[in-house]
Structure formats: C-alpha cells, structure tokens
C-alpha positions in Angstrom: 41.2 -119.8 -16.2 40.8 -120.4 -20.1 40.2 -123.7 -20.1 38.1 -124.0 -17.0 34.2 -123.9 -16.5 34.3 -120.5 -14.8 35.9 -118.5 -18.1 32.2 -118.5 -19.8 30.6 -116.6 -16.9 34.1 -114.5 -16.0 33.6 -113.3 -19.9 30.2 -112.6 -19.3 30.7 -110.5 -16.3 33.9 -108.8 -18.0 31.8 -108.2 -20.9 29.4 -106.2 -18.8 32.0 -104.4 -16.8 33.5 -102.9 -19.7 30.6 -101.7 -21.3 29.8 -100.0 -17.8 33.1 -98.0 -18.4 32.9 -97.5 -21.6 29.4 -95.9 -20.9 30.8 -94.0 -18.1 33.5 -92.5 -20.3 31.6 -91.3 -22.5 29.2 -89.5 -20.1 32.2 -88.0 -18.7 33.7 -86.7 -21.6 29.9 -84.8 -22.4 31.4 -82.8 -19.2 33.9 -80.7 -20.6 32.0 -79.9 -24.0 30.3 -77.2 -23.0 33.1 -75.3 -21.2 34.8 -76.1 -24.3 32.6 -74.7 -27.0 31.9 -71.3 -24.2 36.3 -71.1 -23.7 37.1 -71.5 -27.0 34.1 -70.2 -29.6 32.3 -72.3 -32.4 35.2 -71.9 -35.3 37.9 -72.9 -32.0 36.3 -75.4 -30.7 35.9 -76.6 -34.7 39.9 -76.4 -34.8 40.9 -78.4 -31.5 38.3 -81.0 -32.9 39.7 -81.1 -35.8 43.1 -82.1 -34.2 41.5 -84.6 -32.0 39.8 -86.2 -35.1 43.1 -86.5 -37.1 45.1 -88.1 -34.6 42.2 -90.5 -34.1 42.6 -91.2 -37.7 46.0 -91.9 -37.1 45.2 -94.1 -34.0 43.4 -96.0 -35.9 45.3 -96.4 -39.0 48.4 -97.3 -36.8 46.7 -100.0 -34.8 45.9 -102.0 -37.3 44.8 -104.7 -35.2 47.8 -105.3 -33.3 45.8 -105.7 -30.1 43.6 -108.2 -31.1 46.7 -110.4 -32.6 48.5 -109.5 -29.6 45.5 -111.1 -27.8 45.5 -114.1 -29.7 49.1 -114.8 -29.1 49.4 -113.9 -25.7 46.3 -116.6 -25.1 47.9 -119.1 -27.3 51.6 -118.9 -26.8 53.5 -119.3 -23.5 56.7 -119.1 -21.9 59.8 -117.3 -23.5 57.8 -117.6 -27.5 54.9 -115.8 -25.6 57.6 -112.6 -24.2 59.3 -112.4 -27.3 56.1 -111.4 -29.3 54.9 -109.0 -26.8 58.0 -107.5 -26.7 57.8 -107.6 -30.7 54.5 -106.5 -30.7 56.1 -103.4 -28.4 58.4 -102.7 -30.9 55.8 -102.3 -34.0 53.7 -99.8 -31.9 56.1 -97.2 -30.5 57.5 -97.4 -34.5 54.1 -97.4 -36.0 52.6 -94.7 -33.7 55.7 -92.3 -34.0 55.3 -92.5 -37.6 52.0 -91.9 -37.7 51.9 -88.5 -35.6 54.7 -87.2 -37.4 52.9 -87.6 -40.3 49.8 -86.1 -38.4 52.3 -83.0 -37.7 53.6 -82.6 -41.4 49.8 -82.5 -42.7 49.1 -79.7 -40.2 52.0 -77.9 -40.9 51.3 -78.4 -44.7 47.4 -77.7 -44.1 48.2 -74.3 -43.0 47.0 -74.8 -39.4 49.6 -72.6 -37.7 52.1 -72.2 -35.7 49.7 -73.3 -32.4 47.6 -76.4 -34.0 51.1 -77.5 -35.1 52.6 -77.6 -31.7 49.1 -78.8 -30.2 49.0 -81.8 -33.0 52.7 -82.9 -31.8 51.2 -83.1 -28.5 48.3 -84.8 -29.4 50.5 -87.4 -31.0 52.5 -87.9 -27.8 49.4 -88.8 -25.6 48.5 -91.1 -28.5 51.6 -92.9 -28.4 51.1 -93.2 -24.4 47.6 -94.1 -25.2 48.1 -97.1 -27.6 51.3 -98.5 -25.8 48.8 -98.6 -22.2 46.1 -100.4 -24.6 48.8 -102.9 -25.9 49.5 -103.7 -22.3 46.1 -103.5 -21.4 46.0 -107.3 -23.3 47.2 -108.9 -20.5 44.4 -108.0 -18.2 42.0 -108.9 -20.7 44.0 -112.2 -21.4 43.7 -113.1 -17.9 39.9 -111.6 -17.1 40.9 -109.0 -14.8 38.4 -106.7 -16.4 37.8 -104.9 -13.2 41.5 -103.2 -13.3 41.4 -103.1 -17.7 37.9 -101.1 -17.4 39.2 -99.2 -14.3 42.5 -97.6 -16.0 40.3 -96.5 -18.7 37.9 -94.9 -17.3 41.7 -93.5 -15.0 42.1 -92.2 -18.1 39.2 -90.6 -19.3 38.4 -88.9 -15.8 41.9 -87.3 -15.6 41.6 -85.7 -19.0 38.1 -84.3 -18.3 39.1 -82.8 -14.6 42.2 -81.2 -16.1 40.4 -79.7 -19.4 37.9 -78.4 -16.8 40.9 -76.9 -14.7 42.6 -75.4 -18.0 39.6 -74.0 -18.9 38.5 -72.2 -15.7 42.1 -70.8 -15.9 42.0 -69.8 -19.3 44.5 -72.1 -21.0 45.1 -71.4 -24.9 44.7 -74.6 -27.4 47.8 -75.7 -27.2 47.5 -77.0 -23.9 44.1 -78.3 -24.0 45.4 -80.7 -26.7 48.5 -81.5 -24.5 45.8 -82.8 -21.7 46.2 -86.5 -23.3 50.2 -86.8 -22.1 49.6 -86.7 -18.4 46.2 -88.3 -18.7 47.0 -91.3 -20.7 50.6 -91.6 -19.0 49.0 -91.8 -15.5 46.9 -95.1 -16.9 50.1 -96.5 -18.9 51.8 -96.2 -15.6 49.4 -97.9 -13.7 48.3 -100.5 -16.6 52.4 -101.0 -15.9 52.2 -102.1 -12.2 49.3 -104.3 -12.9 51.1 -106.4 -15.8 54.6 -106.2 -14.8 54.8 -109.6 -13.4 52.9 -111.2 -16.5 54.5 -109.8 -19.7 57.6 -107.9 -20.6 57.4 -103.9 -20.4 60.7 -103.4 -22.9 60.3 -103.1 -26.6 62.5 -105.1 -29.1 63.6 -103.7 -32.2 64.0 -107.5 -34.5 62.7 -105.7 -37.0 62.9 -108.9 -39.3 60.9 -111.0 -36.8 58.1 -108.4 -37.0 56.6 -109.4 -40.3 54.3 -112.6 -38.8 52.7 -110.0 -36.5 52.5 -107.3 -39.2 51.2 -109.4 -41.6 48.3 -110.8 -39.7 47.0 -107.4 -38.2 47.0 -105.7 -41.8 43.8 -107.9 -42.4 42.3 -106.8 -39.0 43.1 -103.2 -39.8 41.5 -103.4 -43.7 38.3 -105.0 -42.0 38.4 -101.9 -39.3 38.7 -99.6 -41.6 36.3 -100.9 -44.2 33.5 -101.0 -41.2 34.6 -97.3 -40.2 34.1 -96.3 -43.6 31.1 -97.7 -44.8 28.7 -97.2 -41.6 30.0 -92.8 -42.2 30.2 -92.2 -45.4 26.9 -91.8 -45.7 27.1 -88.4 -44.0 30.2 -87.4 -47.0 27.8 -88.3 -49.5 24.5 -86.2 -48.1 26.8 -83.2 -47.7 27.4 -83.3 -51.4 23.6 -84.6 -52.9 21.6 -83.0 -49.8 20.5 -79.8 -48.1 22.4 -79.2 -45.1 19.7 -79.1 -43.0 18.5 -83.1 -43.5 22.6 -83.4 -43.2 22.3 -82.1 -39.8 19.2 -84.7 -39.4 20.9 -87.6 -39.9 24.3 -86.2 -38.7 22.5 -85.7 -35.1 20.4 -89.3 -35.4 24.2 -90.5 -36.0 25.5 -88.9 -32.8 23.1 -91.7 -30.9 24.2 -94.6 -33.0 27.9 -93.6 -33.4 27.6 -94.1 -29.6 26.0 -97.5 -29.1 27.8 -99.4 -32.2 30.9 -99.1 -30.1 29.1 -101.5 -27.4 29.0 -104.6 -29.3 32.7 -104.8 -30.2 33.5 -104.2 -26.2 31.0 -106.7 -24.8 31.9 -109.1 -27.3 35.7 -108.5 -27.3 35.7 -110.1 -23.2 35.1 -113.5 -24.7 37.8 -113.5 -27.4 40.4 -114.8 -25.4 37.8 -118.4 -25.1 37.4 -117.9 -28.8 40.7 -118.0 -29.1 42.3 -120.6 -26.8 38.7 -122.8 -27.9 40.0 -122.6 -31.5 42.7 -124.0 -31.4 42.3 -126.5 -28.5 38.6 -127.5 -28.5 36.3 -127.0 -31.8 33.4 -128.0 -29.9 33.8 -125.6 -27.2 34.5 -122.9 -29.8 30.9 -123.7 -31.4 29.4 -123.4 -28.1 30.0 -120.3 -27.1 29.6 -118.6 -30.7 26.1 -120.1 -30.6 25.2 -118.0 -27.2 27.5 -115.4 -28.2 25.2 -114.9 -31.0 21.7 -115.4 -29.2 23.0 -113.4 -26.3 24.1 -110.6 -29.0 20.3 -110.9 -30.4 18.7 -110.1 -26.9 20.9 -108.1 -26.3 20.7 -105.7 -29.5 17.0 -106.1 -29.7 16.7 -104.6 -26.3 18.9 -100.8 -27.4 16.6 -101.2 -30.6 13.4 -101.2 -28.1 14.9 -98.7 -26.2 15.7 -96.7 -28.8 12.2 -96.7 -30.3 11.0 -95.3 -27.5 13.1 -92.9 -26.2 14.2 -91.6 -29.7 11.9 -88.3 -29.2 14.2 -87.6 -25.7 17.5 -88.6 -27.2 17.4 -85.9 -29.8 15.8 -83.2 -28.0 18.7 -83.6 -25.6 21.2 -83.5 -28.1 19.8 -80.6 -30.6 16.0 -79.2 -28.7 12.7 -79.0 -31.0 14.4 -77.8 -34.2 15.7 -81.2 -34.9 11.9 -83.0 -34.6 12.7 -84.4 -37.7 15.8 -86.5 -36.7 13.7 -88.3 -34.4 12.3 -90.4 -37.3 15.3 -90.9 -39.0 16.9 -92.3 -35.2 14.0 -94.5 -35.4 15.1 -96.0 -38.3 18.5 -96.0 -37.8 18.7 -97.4 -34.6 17.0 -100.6 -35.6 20.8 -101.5 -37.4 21.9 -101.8 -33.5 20.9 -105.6 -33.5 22.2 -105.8 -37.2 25.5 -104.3 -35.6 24.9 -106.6 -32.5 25.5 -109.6 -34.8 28.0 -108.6 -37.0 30.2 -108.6 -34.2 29.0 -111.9 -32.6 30.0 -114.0 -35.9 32.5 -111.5 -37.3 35.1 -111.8 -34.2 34.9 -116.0 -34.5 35.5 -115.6 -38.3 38.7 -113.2 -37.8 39.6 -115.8 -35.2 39.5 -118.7 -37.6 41.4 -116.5 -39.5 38.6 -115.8 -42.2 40.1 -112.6 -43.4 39.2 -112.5 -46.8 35.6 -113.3 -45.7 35.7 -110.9 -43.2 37.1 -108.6 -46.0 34.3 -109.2 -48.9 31.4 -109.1 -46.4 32.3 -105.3 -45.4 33.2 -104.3 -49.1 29.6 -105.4 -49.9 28.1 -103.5 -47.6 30.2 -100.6 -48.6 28.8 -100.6 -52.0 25.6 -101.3 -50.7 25.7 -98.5 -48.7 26.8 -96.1 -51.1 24.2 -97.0 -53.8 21.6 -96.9 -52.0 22.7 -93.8 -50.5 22.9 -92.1 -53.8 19.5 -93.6 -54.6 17.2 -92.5 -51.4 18.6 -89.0 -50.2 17.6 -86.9 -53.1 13.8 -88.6 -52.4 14.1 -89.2 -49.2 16.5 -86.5 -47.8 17.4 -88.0 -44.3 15.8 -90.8 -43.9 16.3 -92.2 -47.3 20.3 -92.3 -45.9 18.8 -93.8 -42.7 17.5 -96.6 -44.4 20.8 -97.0 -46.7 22.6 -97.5 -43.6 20.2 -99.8 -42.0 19.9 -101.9 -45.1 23.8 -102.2 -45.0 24.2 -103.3 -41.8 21.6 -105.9 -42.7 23.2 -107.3 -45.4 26.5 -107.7 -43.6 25.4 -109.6 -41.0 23.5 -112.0 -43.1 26.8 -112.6 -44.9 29.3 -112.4 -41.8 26.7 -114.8 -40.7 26.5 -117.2 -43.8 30.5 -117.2 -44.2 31.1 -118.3 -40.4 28.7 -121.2 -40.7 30.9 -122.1 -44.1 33.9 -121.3 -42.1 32.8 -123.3 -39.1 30.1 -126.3 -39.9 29.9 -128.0 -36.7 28.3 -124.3 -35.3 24.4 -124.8 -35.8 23.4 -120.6 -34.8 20.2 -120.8 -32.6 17.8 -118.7 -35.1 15.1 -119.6 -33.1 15.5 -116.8 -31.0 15.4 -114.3 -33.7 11.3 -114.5 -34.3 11.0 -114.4 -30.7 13.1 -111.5 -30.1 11.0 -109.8 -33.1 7.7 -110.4 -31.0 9.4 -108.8 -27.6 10.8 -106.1 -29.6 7.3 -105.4 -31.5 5.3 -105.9 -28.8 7.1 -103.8 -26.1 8.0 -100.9 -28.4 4.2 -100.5 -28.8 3.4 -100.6 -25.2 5.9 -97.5 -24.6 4.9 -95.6 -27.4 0.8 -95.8 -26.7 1.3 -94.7 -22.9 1.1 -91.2 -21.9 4.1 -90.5 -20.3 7.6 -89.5 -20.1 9.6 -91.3 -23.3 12.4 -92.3 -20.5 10.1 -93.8 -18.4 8.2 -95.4 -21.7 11.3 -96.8 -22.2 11.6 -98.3 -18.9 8.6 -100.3 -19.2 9.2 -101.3 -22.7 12.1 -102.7 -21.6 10.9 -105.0 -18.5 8.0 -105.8 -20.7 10.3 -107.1 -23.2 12.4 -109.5 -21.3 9.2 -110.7 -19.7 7.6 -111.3 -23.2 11.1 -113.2 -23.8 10.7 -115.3 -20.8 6.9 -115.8 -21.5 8.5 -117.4 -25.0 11.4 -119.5 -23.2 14.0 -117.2 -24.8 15.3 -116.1 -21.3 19.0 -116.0 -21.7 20.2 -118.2 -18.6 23.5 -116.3 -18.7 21.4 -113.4 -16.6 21.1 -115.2 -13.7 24.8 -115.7 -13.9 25.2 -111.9 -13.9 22.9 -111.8 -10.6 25.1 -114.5 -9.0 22.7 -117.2 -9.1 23.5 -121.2 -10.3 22.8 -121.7 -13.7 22.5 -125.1 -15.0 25.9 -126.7 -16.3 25.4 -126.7 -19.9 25.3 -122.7 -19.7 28.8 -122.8 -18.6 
C-alpha cells in the first residue's frame, strides 16, 4: 500500500478518521467531570488530578518517541530485522514505563500524598504501562492504514474509562479506585489492539538489552523535541502565576483550555501520512517532496479554517467553559487561537525534518522559540496582563514555524513549499471572520457561515484543496495522488 497511488488518499482519509476520535474522546471524557468535581469536592478532585497529571508526565517522559521510531522501522524494515526491533522496541517500553511509575510512586510517597494517592498512583502507573504497550502495537495499524480499527481502540479505550468512572461514582467509590479505572480500560484496548496485529508483528518482548541502544538513541532526539514543544507552548502559564494577578492567570489559563485542545489535532492528522514520509524518504526523494508540499498547503487550509472558527465562536467557547465572569478571556482566545495555523505548520514541516533525521534542527528551532517565549512573556504580562502572554505565545509559535520551515527547505532543496496559498488563505480567513462577526446572530452559527464562506472565498481564489473531493469519494486528477 506504501508505495502505491492509493496511500496519498488512504493517509488523507486516516488523517481525518483519527482526528474524528480524537475529538470524540475528548468530548467523552467532559462526561465524567462533573460527577467528578460533585463526588469528590474541589481540593479531591485537585488531588486525583494531580495523580493523573504526574503519570502523564511520566508517559511522556518514558515515550520518548519510541512510537514514531518504531513507525519508521516497521515501514522501512522487513522480514525477521523488522520482528526483532519490534520485539526490541517491546522490551524498552515495559522497562522504561515500569521505571517511570515507580518513580511516580516514590515521589508521592516522598510528596507526602498518603497512604491512598500512593496506592492510587501505583495504579495509575499500571494502566499507563497497558496504555503505552497497546499504543506501541497500535504502530502496526497505522503502518498498514487501518486507521478505522487504530482510531476505534482508542476511542475503546476512552469510552470504557468514562462509563466505569460514571458507575464508581454513582456507587460512591473512594479515589483509589477512580485512579485504578485505567487497568481494565486500557487492558480491554491492548487486548483487542492484540487480535488485530497478531498476525503482523510479534506480541513478546525481548530483553537484548545491548541491541537496544540504536532504538534508544534515535528516540532521545524525538523525546527532547517533545518535550521542548510541551514546555515552551505552557510555561507561559508558570510564569503569569509568578509576575501576574491570579485573575488574568485564570484568563489566559481558560483561553488555553481551547487551544491546549486543538494543538493536539495537527500532530494526529499529520501523523497518518508519516508512514509515506517515511518509506518516500528513503525510496523516492521526489515523492517525499510531493507530499510535504500538500502536506504543508493542506495544513495551511486547514489551520486557517480553526483560526476562523475560532474568531468567531471565541465569545461561546469561553462562556461554555467559565460563564460571563471570564468576558475577558475571550480577547485573549482571540489572540491566541490565531497560533493554530502557526501550530498547523510546525507540524507539516517539522515531522519531514525529524524524518530526514534533522534532529538538531528540529532541536534549535524549539529552543528558540522557548526563549522567545519566555522573554517576551516576562516583557508583556506586567503591561498587558493576559493578553500580553497571549501574544508571547502567538509570537512563538510564529517564529518556529518560520524556522522549522526554513531548516526543512535547507534540509530538503528539491521541496519548493507552495506559499502561494498563504496570502490567499489570509484573504479567506480575513474576509470570512468579518462576515461572522458583523451578523446578528448566534456565534455558533456565525461560525458556520464564516466557515462555508471561507472555503468558497478559497475556491473563488483557485486555492481549493483537490484532496476534498477525495474525502467525498469523488476522482481527483492523477497528479493529486
């Protein structure tokens, strides 16, 4: 399927099924927050989220990109070299993830947490164990496009945790097994991420630890990039809590909320096409150029169209989230939510640079914005308050796509980005946003309109993306493919 015609539009679709889940998982886990926050009071629901965040921290720390190198290698290699580093790559996550929440135990033990956070943080750590080892398999689906089952045992996933916290809840459970929810929940979708890959990679760890070290040593870049992103995009909020009121933190924390949510879309979409990036890399540099060029256009559409939707819907978006007190946050979303399309493309040309293997790149471009961010962080709140932070963060994302950008066209000359669509897309964007902010009515449906009156500005300016009609099923010309 890699190498054929039908893997650009396969990606496409994929790319679109998994954002559909992701978006469904998160509207599923707004379920149980409420029950939550009523079962358990403010200062215990503070505490279980507290545990949830710190083994997230771990999650992420013991990742470190083995997934995507996993990815890369099951795409690349074949046969009995292909089985021995998934069954490598095994290996390095039960050890790395075991470590990792035992750690997470000794720090809540040490932290003073008690007797019951303790327990509940040992639990925790077991569901995230299950949890990474059904993502590692998860590769295979996504390495063969069956993004149908890999979006379907997530969202597996997410809906039994929800039903049972509701259950626990309703029968007055204590903490400790609210944080045990993840066990059964992500072991149902390891099991069934199991059956579906069984046939196509090994299922058994191995333990060679001195055959580890290529895999190791190529995800510790992935994981430095990770974490520098992470960092840089939320420190702003560590830095207001120290230099600003609390209330204009609360601002921007709840314009974040919105953000935090839509900047996990562009690694998702984008992530469906990194097997072609990577099989095209090392096969086909043409190829390779291709479909970063309508990765990046498509990533430019598609991130100017949340920005529009943003714009317009900002007022309903933060009433939902926090009512009238937090009026003021709707500014500071405003200008927030135009680093979507920054983030958009960031993403586009930063997976094709990790895939050439651009690390140190990949690496500078996120310190940058880093320090970009923090200055000018340091610089605006105290004048500014909120939206002085808002535009730190938006000017950071900004400057790292224009040098993610700038290092993949060094990286990869014979890719010639179409940046044509860019003052197009401005026009749309412009254009619609003030069409659903000047009529009198409802912001949802104001965005609504802004948003078929932006693709039809787009298709009044030939900017179209042809790749839509491969979504609806209809023939596109060859050259698309």
């Amino acid at each position: 399927m890699l190498d054929t015609p039908q893997a650009g539009p396969r990606a496409l679709r994929g790319g679109v099924l998994r954002t559909a889940g992701y978006v469904a998982g998160i509207l599923l886990s707004l379920v149980a927050v409420p029950l939550l926050i009523s079962h358990l009071g403010i200062a215990g629901y503070g505490r279980y989220v507290t545990i949830i965040s710190l083994t997230t921290i771990v999650g992420g720390l013991t990742e470190g990109g083995l997934n995507a190198i996993a990815l890369r290698e099951y795409t690349t290699a074949t046969g009995t070299e292909r089985d021995r580093l998934m069954r490598d790559a095994i290996g390095i996550r039960l050890v790395l993830t075991t470590v990792g929440a035992a750690v997470a135990v000794a720090f809540a033990a040490l932290a003073g947490y008690g007797s019951q956070l303790v327990l509940g943080t040992a639990l925790a750590g077991v569901g995230l164990l299950l949890q990474l080892l059904q993502s590692l398999l998860a590769v295979s689906l996504q390495g063969d496009f069956r993004f149908g089952w890999a979006s379907s045992t997530d969202l597996l996933r997410q809906l039994v945790n929800v039903a049972l916290l509701v259950v626990l809840v309703l029968a007055g459970a204590n903490v400790v097994l609210l944080l045990g929810v993840a066990i059964p929940a992500s072991g149902l979708s390891l099991a069934l991420t199991a059956v579906l890959v069984r046939r196509r990679m090994p299922l058994w760890p191995a333990f060679a630890v001195s055959k580890w070290w290529p895999l190791i040593h190529d995800s510790i870049p992935w994981a430095a990039v990770s974490a520098l992103n992470v960092v840089y995009f939320r420190l702003a909020i560590v830095i207001m809590s120290v230099v600003a009121s609390a209330r204009e933190t609360g601002y921007f924390a709840t314009s974040f909320r919105v953000v935090e949510i839509l900047i996990g879309i562009p690694a998702i979409a984008v992530g469906a096409a990194y097997p072609i990036l990577t099989r095209s890399a090392r096969d086909n540099r043409d190829r390779f150029g291709y479909a970063t060029e309508r990765m990046f256009e498509l990533s430019v559409i598609v991130g100017g169209w949340m920005v529009v939707c943003l714009e317009v819907g900002a007022h309903f978006a933060i009433h939902v989230l926090a009512g009238n007190k937090a009026d003021p946050a709707v500014a500071v979303l405003r200008i927030q939510g135009v680093a979507v399309v920054a983030t958009f493309v960031s993403v586009a040309c930063g997976v094709p640079l990790l895939t050439l293997r651009r690390y140190r790149d990949a690496l500078l471009a996120n310190a940058i914005a880093l320090v970009v961010s923090v200055v000018l962080t340091l610089l605006l709140v105290s004048p500014l308050g909120a939206r002085g932070a808002a535009i730190a963060a938006l000017t950071a994302e900004v400057v790292l796509a224009v040098i993610v950008v700038a290092c993949l066209l060094r990286a990869s000359p014979q890719t010639s980005l179409p940046f044509a669509c860019l003052p197009a897309t401005a026009v749309a964007a412009v254009g619609s946003v003030a069409a659903g902010l000047l009529l009198p009515v409802n912001p949802v449906v104001g965005a609504v309109i802004a948003s078929l009156a932006y693709f039809a500005v787009l298709r009044l300016l030939g900017r179209f993306p042809p790749e839509v009609r491969e979504l609806l099923g209809q023939r596109v010309p060859a050259r698309f493919r």
